[in-house]
MIVEXRO-232657 format. One record per residue (C-alpha): x, y, z. Coordinates in pm, whole numbers, plus 32768, in hexadecimal, padded with zeros to 4 digits. Layout:
residues N
XYZ/...
end
This chain:
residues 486
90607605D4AB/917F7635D3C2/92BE7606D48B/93B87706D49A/950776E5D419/95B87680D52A/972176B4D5BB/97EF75DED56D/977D760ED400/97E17782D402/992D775ED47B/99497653D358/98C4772ED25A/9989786ED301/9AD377B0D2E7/9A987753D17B/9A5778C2D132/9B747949D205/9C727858D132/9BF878C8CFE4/9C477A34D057/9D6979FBD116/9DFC795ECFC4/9D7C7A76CEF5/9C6F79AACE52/9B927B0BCE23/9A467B5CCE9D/98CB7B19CEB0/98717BB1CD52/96E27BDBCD44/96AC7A8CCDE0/974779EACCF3/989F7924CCD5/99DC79A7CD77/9A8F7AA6CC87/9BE37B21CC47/9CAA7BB5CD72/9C6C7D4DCD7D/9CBB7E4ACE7F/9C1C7E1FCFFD/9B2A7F3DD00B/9B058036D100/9A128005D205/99458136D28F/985180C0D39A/976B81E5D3F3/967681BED536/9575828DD5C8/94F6826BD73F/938981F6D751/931E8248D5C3/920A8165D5AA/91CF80EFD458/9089815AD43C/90DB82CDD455/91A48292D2F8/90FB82EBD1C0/918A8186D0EE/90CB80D0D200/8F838177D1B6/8F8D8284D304/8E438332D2E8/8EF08454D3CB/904984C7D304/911984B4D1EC/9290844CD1E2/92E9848ED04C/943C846CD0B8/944B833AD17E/932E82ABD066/946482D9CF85/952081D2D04D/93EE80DBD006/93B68149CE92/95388126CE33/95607FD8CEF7/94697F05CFEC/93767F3CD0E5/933B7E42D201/91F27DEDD258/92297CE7D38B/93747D70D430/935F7D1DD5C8/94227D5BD6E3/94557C70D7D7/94447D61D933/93CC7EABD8E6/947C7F73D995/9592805BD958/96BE7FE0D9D9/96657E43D9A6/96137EB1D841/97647F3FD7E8/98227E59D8C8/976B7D1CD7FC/97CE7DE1D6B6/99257DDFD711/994C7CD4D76B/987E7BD9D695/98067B25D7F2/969B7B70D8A2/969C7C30D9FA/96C47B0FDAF8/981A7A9ADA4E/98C57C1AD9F7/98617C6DDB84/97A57D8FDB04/962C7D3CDB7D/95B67E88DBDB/962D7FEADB9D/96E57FF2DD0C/97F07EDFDCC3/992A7F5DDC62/998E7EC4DAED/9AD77DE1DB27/9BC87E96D9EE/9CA57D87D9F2/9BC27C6FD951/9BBA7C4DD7DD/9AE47D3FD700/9ABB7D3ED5C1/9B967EC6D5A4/9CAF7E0CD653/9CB67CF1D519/9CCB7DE3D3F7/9DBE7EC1D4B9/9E9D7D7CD4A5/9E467D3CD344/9ED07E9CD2DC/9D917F48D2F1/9DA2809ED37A/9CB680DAD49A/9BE8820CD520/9ACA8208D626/99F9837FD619/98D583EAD6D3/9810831ED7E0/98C6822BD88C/97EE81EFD9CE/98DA80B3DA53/99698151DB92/9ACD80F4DB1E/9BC68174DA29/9BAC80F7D898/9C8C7FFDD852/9CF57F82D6F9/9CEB80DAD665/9E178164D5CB/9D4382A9D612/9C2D8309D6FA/9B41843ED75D/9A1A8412D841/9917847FD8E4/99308469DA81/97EF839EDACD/96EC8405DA2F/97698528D9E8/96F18678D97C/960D8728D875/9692887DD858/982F88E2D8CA/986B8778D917/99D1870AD9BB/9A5D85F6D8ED/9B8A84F0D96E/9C518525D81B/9D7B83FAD862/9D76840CD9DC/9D5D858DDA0C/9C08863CDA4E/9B898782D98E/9A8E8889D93D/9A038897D7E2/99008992D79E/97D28942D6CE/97078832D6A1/974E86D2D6E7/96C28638D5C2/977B873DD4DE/98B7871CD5C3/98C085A5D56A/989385B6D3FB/99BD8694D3FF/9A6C85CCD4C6/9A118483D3E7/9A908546D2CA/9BD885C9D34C/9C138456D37A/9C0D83F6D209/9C718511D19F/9DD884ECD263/9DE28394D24D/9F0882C5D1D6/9EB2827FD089/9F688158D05E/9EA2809DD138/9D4A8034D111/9C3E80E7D262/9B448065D331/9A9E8193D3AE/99918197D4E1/988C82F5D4B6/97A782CCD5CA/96CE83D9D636/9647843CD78D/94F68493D6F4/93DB845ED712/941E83E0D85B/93348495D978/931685B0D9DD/92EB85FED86C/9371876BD83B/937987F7D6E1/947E88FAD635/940A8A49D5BB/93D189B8D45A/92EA88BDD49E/924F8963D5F8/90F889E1D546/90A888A6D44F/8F4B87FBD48D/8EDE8967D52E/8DF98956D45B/8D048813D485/8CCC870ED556/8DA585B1D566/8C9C8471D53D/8CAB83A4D66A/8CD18252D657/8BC48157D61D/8C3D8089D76A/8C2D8206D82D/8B2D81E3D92A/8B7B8054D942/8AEA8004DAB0/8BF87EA8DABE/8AE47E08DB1E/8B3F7CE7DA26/8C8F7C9EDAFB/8D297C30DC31/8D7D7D12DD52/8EE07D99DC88/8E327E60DBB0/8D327EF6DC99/8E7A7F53DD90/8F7D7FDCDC9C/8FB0812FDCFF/8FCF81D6DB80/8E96826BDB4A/8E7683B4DA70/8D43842FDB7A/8E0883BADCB1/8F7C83D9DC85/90058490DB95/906E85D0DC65/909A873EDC44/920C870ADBBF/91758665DAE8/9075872DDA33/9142888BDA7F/902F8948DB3E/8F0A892EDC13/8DB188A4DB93/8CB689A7DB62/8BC289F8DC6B/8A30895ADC75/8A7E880ADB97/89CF86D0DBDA/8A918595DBD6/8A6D8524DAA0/8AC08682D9FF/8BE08683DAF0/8C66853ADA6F/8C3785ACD8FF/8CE986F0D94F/8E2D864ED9E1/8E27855FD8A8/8E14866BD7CC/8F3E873CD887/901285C4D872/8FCC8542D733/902B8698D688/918C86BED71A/91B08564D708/9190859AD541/923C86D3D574/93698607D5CD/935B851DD4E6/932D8617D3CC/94788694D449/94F1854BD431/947284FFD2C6/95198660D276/966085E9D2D3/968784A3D24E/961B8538D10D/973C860FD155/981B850ED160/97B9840AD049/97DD8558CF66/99508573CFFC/99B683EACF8F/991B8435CE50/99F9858ACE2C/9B208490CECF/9ADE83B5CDAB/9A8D8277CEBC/9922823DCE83/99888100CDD5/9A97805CCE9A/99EA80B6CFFA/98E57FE9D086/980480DDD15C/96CF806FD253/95DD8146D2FB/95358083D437/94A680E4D58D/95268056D6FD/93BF7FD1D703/92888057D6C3/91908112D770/9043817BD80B/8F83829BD731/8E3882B1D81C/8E23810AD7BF/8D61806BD8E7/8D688203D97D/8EF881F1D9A6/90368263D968/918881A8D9A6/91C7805FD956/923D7F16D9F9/910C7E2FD9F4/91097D06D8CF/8FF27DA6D82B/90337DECD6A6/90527F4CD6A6/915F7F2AD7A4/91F27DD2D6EE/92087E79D5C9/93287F24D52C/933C802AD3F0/947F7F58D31B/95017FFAD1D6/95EA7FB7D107/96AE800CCFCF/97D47F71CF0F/97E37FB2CD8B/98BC7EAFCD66/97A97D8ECE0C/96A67E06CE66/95547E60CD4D/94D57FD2CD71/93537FAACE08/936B7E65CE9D/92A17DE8CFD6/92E67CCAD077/91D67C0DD185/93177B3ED21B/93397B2FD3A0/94667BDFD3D9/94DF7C25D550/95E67D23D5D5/96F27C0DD626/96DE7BF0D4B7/97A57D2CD47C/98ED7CE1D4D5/990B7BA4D3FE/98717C68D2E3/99747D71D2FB/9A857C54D354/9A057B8DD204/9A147CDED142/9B927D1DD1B3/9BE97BBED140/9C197B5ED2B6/9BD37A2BD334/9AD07A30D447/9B1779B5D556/9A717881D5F2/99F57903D725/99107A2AD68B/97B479BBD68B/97267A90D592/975F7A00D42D/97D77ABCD2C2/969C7B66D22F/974D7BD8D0EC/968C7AAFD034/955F7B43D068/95CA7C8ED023/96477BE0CEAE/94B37B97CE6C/94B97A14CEC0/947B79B6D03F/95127878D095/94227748D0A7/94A77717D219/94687872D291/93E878A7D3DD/9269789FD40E/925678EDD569/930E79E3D658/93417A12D7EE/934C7B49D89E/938F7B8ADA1B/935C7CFEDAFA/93E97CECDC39/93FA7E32DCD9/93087E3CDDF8/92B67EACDEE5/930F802FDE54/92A6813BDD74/91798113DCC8/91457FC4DD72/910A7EC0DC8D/912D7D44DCF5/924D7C81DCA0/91B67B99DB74/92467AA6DA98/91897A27D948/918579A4D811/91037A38D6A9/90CE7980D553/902479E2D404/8EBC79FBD486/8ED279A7D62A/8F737A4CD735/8F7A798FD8D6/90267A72D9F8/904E7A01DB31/90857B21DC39/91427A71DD7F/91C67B0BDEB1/90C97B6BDF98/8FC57B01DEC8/8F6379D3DDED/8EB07A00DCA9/8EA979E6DB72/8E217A8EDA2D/8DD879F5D8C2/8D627AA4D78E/8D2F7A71D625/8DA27B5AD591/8CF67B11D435/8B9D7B6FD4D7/8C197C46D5F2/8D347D13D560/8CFD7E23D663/8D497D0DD782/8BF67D8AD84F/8B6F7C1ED8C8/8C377AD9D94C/8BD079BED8BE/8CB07921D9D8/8B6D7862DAAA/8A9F7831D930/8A7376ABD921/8A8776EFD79A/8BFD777ED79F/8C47760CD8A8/8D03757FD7B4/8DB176D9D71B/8E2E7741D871/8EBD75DCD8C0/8F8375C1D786/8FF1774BD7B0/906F76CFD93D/911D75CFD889/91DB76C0D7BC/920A7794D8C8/92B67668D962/93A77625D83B/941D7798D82C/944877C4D971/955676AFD98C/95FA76E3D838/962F786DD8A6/968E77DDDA05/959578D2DAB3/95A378FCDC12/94B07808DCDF/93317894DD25/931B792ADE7E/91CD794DDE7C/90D3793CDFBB/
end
């Protein structure tokens, strides 16, 4: 197995980067040699809840379109192998932040307060004379810090007349949250101090459960059917015991909140389950074509602004999530449509309109990306590393072939097993621990949909010890926690 480029190597190659910058050496320019100094862009970081990428049109969804998001991809570069490293809300963020995974930020599940006074990546560019603004979903139990301005969402927060915490003080907006964000994101720039370059957070509540549309989008897909998924009636019959318990099922669990009113009378099971997929998968795109509204919105305000080519501006998810795969919704488990994150990103300046890129790219990456865009040095702690390389058109030789991932939160809602695991180009080994002791292998070249272990397969012997030995490696470099399993 190709080795993975390992710590003490980043922080090497980090350092060199941060010292060109910090001496005004210029920027990544198309991959290619450092160039001559210019002006730090602005950074607009815009995040849905739960947007799996495979309900985006740029990554071939065979259920919606996003034009406007597509725009993101066609002007700059779409992400095919973007992963998050505990998918959950609140360890997501907190590792974005942050630059660190879950066990070292204290964030491991979505009931842990996040600590405000460690280092985040907002907190650096605030000190570097960026000006700093934090707008929509927070979802971290404490107060923003690092932002010269913030306006939030309470928890999850509302749909429709939400109460925001604008700067410490609670109030009533009327209309919808995803509009009442936008707005919000814009009255930022637009009252900005202008003599500063912005690093601007746009996150969304949507399309976060329970799903519930405006008036604009409240009819789309009345029309036809949404295709269920090819893994919809999967029986887990290919897995351990955590997939067989996980309490996420579209016949099972989602509820009445969820799907708005009560199932029709005389169904059988199976029409039953089909019915409630059909009531959660259609609010569910009704949200997001809210969302995709927006954000067109606001790229056609920086262009009016005149900042389309000084700003830097990504469009990514929290995680991603269950559309009827395996017959769920939610997230949490290691499995790729959970793993996976939508990532786009466009910079005029950098980055080539309609480029893809199949580098493994991780949410700790984020905050050194945005660090190395500011001309910040990152600092030596993070454990995510500078993606803008990649994002010039020429991975790095060294880069990472391998990533960890680690869910925690269990016993609780939707009751999936604490699992830690480890992913490369082609293979994939979990091992769930706790009250249990097992562990799952699959390749993902000839099993993409992850249906059958090849755990116990005497052909995959040698696959699964060399994948335990990585496991091994990563889980020391990170510094994970020590296996409690049975």
């Amino acid at each position: 197995m190709k080795r993975t480029y390992t710590r003490r190597e980043a922080l090497r190659h980090l350092g060199v980067l941060g010292a060109a910058s910090m001496l005004g050496l210029g920027g990544w320019k198309g991959g290619k040699a450092w160039g001559a100094p210019r002006k730090r862009p602005n950074i607009v970081f815009i995040m849905a809840d739960d947007h799996a990428s495979h309900a985006l049109s740029c990554y071939g969804s065979k259920i919606n379109k996003t034009p406007n998001l597509d725009r993101i991809a066609q002007e700059g570069m779409r992400l095919d192998n973007c992963f998050c490293t505990n998918s959950i809300c609140a360890p997501s963020r907190a590792a974005i932040l942050t630059g660190k995974y879950s066990h070292l930020n204290g964030v491991i599940n979505n009931r842990v307060k996040f600590d405000g006074t460690q280092q985040t990546f907002p907190k650096l560019l605030q000190q570097a004379g960026y000006q700093t603004a934090m707008v929509g979903k927070w979802h971290l139990k404490t107060a923003p810090t690092g932002f010269d301005y913030w306006k939030i969402l309470p928890g999850q927060g509302l749909y429709h007349d939400p109460i925001m915490i604008e700067m410490g003080e609670k109030k009533k907006f009327e209309g919808y949250v995803t509009d009442l964000i936008t707005d919000a994101a814009m009255g930022f720039v637009k009252n900005r101090d202008k003599d500063k370059p912005f690093c601007l957070m746009y996150h969304h509540k949507a399309p976060h459960r329970s799903w519930m549309p405006d008036e604009k989008h409240a009819h789309m897909y009345d029309d036809r059917d949404i295709p269920t998924p090819e893994t919809f009636d999967d029986d887990y019959a290919g897995r351990g015991t955590a997939a067989k318990e996980a309490e996420m099922r579209v016949a099972d669990h989602l509820n009445e909140k969820d799907v708005k009113i009560a199932p029709p009378d005389g169904l059988t099971p199976e029409q039953l389950k089909h019915w409630k997929y059909q009531r959660y998968i259609k609010d569910y795109l009704r949200v997001i074509a809210s969302v995709d509204d927006n954000v067109g919105r606001f790229l056609d305000f920086l262009e009016a602004e005149g900042l389309v080519e000084d700003t830097v501006v990504i469009y990514t998810s929290d995680q991603g999530f269950y559309l009827g795969d395996h017959g769920w919704f939610d997230k949490r488990f290691m499995y790729e449509e959970s793993l996976r994150m939508p990532f786009l990103i466009r910079y005029p300046r950098e980055i080539a309109p309609g480029a893809v890129s199949d580098a493994m790219v991780l949410n700790v990456d984020f905050a050194p990306t945005f660090l190395d865009f500011a001309g910040v040095a990152v600092p030596g702690d993070m454990q995510g590393r500078s993606i803008r390389p990649v994002l010039g058109g020429k991975t790095p030789g060294d880069w990472r072939t391998s990533m960890y991932y680690q869910y925690f939160e269990y016993p609780a809602v939707h009751m999936v097993r604490k699992h830690y695991g480890v992913r490369t180009e082609r293979y994939k080994l979990i091992h769930y621990y706790g009250d249990v002791d097992e562990w799952e292998l699959f390749d993902l070249e000839k099993d993409p949909h992850e249906l059958h272990s090849v755990y116990d397969d005497p052909g995959y012997a040698d696959t699964a010890a060399t994948l335990k030995a990585e496991l091994t490696r990563l889980r020391a470099e990170l510094e994970a926690p020590p296996d409690d399993a049975a």
